[in-house]
N, CA, C and O of each residue as an XYZ file, in Angstrom:
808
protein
N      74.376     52.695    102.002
C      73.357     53.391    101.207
C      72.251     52.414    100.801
O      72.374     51.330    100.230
N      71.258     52.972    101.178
C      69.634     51.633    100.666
C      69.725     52.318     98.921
O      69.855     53.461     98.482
N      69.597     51.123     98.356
C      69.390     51.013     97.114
C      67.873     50.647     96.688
O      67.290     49.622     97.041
N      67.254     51.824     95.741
C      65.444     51.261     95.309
C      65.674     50.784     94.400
O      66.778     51.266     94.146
N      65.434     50.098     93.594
C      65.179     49.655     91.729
C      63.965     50.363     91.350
O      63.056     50.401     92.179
N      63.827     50.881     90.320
C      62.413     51.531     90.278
C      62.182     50.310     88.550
O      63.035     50.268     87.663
N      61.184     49.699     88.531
C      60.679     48.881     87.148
C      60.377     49.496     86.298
O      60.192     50.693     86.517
N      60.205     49.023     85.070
C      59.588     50.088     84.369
C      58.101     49.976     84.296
O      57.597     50.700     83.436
N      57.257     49.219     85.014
C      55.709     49.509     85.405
C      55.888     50.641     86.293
O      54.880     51.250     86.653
N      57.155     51.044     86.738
C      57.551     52.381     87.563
C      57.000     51.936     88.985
O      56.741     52.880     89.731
N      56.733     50.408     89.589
C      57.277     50.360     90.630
C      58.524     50.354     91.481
O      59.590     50.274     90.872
N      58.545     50.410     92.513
C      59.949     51.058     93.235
C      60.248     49.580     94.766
O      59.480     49.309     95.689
N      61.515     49.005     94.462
C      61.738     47.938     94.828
C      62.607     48.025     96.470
O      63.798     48.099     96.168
N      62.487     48.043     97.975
C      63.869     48.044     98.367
C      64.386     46.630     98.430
O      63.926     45.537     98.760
N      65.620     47.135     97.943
C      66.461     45.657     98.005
C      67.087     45.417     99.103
O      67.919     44.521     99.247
N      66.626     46.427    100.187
C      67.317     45.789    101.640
C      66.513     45.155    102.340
O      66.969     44.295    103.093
N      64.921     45.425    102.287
C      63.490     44.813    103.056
C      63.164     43.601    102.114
O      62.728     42.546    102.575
N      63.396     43.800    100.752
C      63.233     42.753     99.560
C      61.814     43.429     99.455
O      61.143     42.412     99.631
N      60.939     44.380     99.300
C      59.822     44.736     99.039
C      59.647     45.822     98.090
O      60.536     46.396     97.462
N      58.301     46.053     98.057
C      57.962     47.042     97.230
C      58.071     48.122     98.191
O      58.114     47.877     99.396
N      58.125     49.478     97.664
C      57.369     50.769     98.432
C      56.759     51.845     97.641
O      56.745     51.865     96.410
N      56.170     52.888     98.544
C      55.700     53.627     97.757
C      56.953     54.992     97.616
O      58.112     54.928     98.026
N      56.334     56.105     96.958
C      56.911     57.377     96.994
C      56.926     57.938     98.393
O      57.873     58.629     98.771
N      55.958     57.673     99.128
C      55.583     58.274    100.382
C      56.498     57.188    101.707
O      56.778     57.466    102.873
N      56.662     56.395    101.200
C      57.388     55.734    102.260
C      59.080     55.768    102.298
O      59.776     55.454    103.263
N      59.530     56.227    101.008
C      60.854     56.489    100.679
C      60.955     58.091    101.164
O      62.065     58.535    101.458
N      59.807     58.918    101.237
C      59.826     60.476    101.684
C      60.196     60.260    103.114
O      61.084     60.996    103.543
N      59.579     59.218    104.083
C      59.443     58.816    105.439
C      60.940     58.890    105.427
O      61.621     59.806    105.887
N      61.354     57.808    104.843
C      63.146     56.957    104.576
C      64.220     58.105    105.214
O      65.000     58.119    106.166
N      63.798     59.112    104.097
C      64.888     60.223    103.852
C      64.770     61.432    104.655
O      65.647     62.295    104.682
N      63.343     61.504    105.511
C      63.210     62.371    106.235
C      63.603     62.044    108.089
O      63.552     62.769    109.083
N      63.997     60.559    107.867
C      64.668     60.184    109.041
C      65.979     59.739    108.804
O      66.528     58.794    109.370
N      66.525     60.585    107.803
C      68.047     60.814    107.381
C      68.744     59.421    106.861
O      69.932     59.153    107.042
N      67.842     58.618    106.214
C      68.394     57.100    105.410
C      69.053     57.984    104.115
O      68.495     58.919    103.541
N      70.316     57.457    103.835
C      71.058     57.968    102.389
C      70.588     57.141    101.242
O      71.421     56.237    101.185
N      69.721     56.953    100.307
C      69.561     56.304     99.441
C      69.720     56.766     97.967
O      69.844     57.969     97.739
N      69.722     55.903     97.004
C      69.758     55.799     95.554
C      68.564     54.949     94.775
O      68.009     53.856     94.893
N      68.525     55.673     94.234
C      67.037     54.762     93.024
C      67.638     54.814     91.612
O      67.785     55.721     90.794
N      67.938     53.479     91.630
C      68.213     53.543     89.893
C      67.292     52.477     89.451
O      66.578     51.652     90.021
N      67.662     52.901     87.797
C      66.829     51.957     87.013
C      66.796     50.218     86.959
O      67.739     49.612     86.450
N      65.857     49.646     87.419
C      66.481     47.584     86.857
C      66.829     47.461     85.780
O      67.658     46.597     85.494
N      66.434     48.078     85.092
C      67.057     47.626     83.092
C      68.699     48.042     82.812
O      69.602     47.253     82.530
N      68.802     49.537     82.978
C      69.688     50.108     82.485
C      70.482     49.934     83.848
O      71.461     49.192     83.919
N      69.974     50.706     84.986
C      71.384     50.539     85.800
C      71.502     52.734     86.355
O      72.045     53.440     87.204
N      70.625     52.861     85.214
C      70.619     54.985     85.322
C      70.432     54.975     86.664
O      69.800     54.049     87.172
N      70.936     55.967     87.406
C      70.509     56.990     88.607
C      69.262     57.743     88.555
O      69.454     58.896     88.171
N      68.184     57.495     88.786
C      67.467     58.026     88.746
C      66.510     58.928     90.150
O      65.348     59.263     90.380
N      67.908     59.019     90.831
C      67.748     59.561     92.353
C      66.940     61.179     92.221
O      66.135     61.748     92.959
N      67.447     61.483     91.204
C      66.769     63.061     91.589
C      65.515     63.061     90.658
O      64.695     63.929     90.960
N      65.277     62.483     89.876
C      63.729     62.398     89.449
C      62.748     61.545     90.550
O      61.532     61.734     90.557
N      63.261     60.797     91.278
C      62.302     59.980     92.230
C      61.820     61.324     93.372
O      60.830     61.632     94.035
N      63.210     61.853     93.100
C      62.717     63.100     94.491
C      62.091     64.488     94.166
O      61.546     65.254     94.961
N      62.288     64.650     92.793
C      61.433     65.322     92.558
C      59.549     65.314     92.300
O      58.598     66.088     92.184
N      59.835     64.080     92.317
C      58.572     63.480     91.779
C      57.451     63.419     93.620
O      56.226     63.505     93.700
N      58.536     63.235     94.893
C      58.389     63.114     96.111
C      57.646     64.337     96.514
O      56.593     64.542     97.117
N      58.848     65.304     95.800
C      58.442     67.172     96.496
C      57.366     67.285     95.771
O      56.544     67.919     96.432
N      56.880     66.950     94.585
C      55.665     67.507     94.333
C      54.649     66.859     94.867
O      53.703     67.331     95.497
N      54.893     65.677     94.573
C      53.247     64.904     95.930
C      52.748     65.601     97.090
O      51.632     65.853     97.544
N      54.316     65.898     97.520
C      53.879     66.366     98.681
C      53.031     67.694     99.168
O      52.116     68.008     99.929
N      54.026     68.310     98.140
C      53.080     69.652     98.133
C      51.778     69.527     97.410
O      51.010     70.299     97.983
N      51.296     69.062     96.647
C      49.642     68.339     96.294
C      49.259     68.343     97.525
O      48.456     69.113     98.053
N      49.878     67.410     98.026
C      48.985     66.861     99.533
C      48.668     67.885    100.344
O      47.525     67.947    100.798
N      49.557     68.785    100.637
C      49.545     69.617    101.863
C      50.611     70.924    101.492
O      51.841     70.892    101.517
N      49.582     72.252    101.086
C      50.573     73.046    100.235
C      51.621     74.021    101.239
O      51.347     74.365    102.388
N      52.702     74.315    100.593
C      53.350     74.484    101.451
C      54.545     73.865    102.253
O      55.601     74.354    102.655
N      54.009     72.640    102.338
C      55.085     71.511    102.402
C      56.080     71.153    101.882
O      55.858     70.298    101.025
N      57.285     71.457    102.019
C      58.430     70.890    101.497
C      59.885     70.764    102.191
O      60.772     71.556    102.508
N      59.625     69.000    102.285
C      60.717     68.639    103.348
C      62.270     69.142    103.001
O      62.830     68.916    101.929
N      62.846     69.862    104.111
C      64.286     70.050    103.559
C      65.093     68.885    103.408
O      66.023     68.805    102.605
N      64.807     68.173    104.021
C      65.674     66.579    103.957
C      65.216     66.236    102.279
O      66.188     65.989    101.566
N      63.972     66.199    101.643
C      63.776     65.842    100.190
C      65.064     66.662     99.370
O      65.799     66.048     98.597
N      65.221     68.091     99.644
C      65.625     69.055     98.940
C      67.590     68.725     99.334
O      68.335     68.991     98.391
N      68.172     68.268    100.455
C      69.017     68.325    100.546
C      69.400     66.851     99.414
O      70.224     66.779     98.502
N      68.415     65.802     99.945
C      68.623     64.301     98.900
C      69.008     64.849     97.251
O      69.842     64.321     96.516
N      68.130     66.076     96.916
C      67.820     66.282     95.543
C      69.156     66.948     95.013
O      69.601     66.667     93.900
N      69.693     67.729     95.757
C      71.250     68.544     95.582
C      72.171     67.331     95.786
O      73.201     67.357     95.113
N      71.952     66.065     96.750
C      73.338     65.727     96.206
C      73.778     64.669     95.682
O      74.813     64.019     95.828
N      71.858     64.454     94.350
C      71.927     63.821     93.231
C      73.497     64.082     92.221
O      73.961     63.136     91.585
N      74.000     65.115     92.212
C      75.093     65.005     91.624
C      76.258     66.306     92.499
O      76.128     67.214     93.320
N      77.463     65.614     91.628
C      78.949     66.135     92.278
C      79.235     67.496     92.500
O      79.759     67.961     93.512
N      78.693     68.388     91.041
C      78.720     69.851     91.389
C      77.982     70.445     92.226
O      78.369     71.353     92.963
N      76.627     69.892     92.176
C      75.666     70.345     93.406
C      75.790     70.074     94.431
O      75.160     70.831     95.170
N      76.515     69.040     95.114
C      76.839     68.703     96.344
C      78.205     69.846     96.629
O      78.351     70.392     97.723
N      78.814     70.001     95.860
C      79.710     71.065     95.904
C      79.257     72.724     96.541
O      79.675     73.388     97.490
N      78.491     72.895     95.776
C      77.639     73.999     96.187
C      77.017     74.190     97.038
O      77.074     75.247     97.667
N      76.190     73.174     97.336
C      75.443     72.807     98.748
C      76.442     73.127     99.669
O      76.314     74.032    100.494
N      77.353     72.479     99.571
C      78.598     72.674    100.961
C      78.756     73.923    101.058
O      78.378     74.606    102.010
N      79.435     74.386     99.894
C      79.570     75.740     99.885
C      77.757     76.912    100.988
O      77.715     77.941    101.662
N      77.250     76.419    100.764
C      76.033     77.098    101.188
C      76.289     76.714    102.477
O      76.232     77.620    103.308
N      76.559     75.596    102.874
C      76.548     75.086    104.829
C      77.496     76.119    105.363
O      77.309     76.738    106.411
N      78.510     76.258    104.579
C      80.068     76.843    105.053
C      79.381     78.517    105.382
O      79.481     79.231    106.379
N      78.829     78.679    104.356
C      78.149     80.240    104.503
C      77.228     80.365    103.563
O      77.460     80.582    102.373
N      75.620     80.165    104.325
C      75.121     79.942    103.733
C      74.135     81.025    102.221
O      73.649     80.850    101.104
N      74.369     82.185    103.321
C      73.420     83.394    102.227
C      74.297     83.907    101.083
O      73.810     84.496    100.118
N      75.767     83.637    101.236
C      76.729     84.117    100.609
C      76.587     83.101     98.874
O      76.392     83.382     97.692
N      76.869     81.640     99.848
C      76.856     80.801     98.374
C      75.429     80.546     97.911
O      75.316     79.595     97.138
N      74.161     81.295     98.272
C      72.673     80.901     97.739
C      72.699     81.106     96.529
O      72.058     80.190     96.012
N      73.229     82.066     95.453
C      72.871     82.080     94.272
C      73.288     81.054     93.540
O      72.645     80.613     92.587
N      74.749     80.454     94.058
C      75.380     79.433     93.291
C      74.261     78.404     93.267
O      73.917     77.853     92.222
N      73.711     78.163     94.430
C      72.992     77.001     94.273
C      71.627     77.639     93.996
O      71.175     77.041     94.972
N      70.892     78.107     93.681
C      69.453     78.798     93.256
C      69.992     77.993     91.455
O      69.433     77.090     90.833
N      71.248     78.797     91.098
C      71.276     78.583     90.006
C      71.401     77.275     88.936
O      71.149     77.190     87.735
N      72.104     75.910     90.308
C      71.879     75.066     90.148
C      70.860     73.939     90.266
O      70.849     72.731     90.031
N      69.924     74.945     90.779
C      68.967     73.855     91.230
C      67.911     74.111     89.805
O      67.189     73.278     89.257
N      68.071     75.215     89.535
C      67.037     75.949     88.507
C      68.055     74.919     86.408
O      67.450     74.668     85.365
N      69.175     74.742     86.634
C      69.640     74.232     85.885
C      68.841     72.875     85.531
O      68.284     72.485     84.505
N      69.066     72.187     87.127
C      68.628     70.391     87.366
C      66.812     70.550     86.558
O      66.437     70.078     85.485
N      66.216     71.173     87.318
C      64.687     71.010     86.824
C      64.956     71.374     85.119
O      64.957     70.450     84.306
N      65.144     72.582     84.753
C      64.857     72.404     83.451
C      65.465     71.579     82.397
O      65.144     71.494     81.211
N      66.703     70.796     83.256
C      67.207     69.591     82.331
C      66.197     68.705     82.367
O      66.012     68.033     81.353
N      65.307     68.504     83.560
C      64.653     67.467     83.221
C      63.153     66.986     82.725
O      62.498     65.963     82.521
N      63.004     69.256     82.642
C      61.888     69.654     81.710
C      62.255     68.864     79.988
O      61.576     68.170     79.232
N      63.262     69.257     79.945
C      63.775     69.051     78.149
C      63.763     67.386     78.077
O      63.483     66.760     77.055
N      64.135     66.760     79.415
C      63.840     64.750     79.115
C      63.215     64.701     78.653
O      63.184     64.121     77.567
N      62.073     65.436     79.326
C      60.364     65.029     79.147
C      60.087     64.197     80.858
O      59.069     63.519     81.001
N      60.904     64.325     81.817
C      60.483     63.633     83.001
C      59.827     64.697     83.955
O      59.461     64.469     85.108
N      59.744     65.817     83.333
C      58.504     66.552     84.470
C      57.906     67.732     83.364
O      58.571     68.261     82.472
N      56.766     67.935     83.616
C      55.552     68.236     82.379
C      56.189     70.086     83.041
O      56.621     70.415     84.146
N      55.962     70.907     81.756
C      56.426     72.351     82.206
C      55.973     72.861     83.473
O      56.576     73.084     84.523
N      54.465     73.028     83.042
C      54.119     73.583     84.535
C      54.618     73.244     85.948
O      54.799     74.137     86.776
N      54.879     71.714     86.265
C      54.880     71.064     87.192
C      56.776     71.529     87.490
O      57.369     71.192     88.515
N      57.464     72.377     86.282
C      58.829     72.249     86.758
C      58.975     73.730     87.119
O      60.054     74.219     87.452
N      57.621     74.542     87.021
C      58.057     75.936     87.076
C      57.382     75.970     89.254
O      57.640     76.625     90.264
N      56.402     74.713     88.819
C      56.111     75.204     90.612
C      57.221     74.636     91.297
O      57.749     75.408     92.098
N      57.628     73.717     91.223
C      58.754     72.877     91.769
C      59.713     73.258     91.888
O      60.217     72.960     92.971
N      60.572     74.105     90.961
C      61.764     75.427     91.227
C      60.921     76.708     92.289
O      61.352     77.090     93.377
N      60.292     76.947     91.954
C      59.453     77.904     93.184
C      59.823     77.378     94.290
O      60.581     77.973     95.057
N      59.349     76.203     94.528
C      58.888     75.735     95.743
C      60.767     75.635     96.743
O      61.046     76.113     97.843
N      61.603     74.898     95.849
C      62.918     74.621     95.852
C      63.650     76.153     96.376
O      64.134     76.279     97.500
N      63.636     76.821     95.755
C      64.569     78.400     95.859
C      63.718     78.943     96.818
O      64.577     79.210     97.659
N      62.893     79.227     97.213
C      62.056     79.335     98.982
C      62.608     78.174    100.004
O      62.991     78.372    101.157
N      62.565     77.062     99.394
C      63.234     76.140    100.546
C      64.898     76.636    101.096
O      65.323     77.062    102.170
N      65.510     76.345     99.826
C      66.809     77.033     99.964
C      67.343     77.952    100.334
O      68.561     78.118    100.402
N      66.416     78.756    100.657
C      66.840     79.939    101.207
C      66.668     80.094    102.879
O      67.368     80.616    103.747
N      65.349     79.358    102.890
C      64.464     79.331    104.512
C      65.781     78.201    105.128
O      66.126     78.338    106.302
N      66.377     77.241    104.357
C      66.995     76.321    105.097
C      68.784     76.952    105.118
O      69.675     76.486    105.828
N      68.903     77.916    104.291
C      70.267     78.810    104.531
C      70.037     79.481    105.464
O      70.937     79.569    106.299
N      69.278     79.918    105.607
C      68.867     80.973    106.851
C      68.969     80.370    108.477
O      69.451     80.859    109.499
N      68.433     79.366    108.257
C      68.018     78.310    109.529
C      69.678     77.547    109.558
O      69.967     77.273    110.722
N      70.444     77.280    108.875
C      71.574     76.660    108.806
C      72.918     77.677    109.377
O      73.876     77.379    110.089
N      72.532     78.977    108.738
C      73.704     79.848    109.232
C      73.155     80.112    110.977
O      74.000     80.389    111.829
N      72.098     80.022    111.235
C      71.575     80.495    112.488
C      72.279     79.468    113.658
O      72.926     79.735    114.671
N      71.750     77.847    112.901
C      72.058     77.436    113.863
C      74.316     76.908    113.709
O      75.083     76.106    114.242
N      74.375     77.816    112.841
C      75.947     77.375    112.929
C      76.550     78.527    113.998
O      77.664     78.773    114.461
N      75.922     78.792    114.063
C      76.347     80.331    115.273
C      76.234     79.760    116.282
O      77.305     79.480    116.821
N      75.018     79.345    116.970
C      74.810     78.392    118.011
C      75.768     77.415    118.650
O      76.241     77.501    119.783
N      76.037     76.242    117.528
C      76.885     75.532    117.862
C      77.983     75.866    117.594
O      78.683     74.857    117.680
N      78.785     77.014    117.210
C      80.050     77.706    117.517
C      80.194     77.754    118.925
O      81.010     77.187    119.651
N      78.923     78.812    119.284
C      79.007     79.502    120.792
C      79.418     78.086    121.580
O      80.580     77.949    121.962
N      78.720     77.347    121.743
C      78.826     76.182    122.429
C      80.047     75.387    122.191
O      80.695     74.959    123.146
N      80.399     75.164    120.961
C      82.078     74.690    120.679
C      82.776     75.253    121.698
O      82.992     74.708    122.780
N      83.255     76.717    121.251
C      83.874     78.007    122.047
C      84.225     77.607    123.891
O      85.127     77.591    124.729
N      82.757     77.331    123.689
C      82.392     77.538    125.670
C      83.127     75.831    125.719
O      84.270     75.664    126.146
N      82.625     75.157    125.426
C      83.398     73.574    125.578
C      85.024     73.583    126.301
O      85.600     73.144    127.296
N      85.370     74.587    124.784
C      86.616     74.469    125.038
C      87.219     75.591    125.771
O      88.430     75.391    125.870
N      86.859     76.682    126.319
C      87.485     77.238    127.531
C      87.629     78.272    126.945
O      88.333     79.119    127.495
N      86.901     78.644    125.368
C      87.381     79.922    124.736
C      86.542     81.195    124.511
O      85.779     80.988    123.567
N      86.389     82.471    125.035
C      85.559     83.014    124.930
C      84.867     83.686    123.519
O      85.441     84.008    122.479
N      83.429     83.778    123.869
C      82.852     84.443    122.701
C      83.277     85.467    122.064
O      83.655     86.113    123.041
N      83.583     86.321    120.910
C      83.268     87.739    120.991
C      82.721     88.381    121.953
O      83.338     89.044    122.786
N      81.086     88.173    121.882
C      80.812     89.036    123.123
C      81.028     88.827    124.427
O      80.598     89.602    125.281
N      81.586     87.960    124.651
C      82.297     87.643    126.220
C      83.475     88.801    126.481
O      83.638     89.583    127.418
N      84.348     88.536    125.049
C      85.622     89.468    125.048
C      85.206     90.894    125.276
O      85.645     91.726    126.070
N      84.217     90.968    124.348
C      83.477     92.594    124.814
C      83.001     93.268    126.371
O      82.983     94.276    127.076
N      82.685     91.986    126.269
C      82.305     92.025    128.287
C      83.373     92.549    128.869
O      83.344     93.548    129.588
N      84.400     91.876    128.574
C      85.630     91.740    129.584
C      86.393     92.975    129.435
O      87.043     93.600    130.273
N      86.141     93.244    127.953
C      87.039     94.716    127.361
C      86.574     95.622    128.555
O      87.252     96.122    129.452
N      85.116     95.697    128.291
C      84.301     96.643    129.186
C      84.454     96.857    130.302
O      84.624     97.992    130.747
N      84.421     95.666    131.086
C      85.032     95.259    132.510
C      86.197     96.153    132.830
O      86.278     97.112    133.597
N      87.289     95.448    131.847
C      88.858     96.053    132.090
C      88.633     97.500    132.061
O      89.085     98.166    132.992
N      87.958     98.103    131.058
C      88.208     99.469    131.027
C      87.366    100.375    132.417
O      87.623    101.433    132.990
N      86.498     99.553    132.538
C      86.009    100.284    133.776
C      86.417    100.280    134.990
O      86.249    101.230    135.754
N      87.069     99.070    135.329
C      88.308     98.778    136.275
C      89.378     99.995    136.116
O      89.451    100.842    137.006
N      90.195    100.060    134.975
C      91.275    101.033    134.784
C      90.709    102.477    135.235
O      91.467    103.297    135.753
N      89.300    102.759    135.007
C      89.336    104.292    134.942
C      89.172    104.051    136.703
O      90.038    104.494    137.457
N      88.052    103.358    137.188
C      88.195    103.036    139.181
C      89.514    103.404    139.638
O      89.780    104.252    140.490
N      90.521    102.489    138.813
C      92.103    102.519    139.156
C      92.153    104.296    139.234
O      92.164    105.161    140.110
N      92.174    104.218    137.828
C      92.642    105.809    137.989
C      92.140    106.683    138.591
O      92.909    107.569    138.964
N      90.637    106.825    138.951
C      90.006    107.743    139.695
C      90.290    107.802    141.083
O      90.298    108.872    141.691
N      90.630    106.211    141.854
C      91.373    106.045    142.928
C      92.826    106.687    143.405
O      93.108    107.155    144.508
N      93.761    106.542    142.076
C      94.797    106.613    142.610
C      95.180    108.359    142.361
O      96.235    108.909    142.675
N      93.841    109.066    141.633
C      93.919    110.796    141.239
C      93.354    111.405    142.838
O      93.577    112.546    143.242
N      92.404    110.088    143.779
C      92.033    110.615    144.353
C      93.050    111.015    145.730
O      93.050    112.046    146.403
N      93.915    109.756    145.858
C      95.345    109.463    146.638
C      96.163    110.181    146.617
O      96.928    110.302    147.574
N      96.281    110.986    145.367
C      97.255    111.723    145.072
C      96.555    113.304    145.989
O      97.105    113.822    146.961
N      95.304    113.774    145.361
C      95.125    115.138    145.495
C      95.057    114.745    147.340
O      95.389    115.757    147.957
N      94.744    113.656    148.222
C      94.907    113.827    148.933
C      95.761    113.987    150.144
O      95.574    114.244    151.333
N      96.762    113.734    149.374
C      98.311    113.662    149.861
C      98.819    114.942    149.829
O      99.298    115.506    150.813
N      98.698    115.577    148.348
C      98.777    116.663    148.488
C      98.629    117.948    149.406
O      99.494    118.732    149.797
N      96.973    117.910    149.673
C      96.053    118.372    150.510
C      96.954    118.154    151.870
O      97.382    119.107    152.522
N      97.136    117.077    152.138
C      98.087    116.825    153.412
C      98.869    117.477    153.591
O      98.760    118.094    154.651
N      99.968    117.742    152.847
C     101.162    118.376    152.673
C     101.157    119.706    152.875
O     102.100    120.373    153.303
N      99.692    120.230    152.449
C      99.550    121.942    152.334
C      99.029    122.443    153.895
O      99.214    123.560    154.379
N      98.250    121.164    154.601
C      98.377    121.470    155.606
C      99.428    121.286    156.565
O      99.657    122.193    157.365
N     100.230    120.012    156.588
C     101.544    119.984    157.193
C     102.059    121.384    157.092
O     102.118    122.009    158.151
N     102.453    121.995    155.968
C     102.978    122.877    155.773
C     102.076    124.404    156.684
O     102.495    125.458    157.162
N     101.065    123.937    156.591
C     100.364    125.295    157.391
C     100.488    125.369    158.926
O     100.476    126.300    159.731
N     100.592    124.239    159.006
C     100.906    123.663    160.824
C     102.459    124.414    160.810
O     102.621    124.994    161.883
N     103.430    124.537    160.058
C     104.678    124.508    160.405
C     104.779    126.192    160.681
O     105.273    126.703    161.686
N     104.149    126.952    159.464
C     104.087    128.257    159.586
C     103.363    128.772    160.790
O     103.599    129.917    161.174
N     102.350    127.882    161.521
C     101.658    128.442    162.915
C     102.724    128.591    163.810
O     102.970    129.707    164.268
N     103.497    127.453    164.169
C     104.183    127.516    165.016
C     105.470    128.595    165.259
O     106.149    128.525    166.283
């Protein structure tokens, strides 16, 4: 895990490059899937989910609309219950959305009441968050279907709708069968009635 120090001139330190960075270069960090932590140099606090909140709103300043899901996944698993939930949302995602809507809406206004994000700025920022969360449940259950199908096929096992195929298959096979062997029959029959008519000529 890259560790930032953030100072209290509120510069932000990495201690793996030994440099400074900005907000925008730690957004880069995390959007090419680096796991990091920002705590305080004095105290030692976690101050991981205020750095990232502080990220999502730049960003959306910059360019509205914008909001990286990689920021938003960093920001959930600032702590234990929310990472909890989050999972819960991967596992299925539209099912567990409220759990986490409700936690995410918890995190901001705790950190309305610090005083580390000014009201307004925590009412767009939950906006922005519970649209993300949802667009990225959506996109998450989609592509867990995907890579099922493909698991499935890997291993030699058919889809549902493969099985449906095959149901279909079989049953249309069986009725061929049967229409074949109704047709074998009446014609055997048919045989017989003439055998039998041949016998009465004679």
């Amino acid at each position: 895990m890259l560790i930032i120090k953030r100072y209290p001139n509120r510069k932000l330190y990495d201690t793996e490059k030994k440099q400074y960075v900005t907000l925008d270069k730690i957004a880069i960090l995390i959007q090419e899937g680096k796991d990091i932590q920002v705590i305080d140099h004095s105290t030692g606090e976690d101050l991981t989910a205020v750095t990232l909140s502080q990220i999502i709103f730049e960003q959306e300043k910059k360019q509205s609309g914008f909001v990286p899901k990689n920021v938003l996944a960093g920001l959930v698993q600032a702590g234990g219950d929310t990472l909890s939930a989050f999972k819960n949302a991967l596992t299925s995602p539209l099912d567990a959305l409220p759990d986490v809507d409700l936690e995410i809406e918890r995190r901001i206004k705790k950190l309305i009441q610090e005083g580390k994000l000014a009201e307004e700025q925590g009412r767009n920022l939950l906006e922005q968050l519970l649209e993300t969360s949802r667009q990225t449940a959506k996109k998450t259950q989609a592509g867990g279907e995907t890579y099922l199908k493909k698991l499935l096929s890997k291993r030699g096992i058919p889809s549902q709708d493969e099985i449906s195929r095959l149901s279909e298959q079989i049953d249309n096979l069986a009725a061929k069968l049967e229409s074949l062997a109704q047709s074998k029959t009446e014609a055997a029959v048919e045989e017989g009635h003439a055998g039998a008519d041949d016998q009465e000529e004679e």
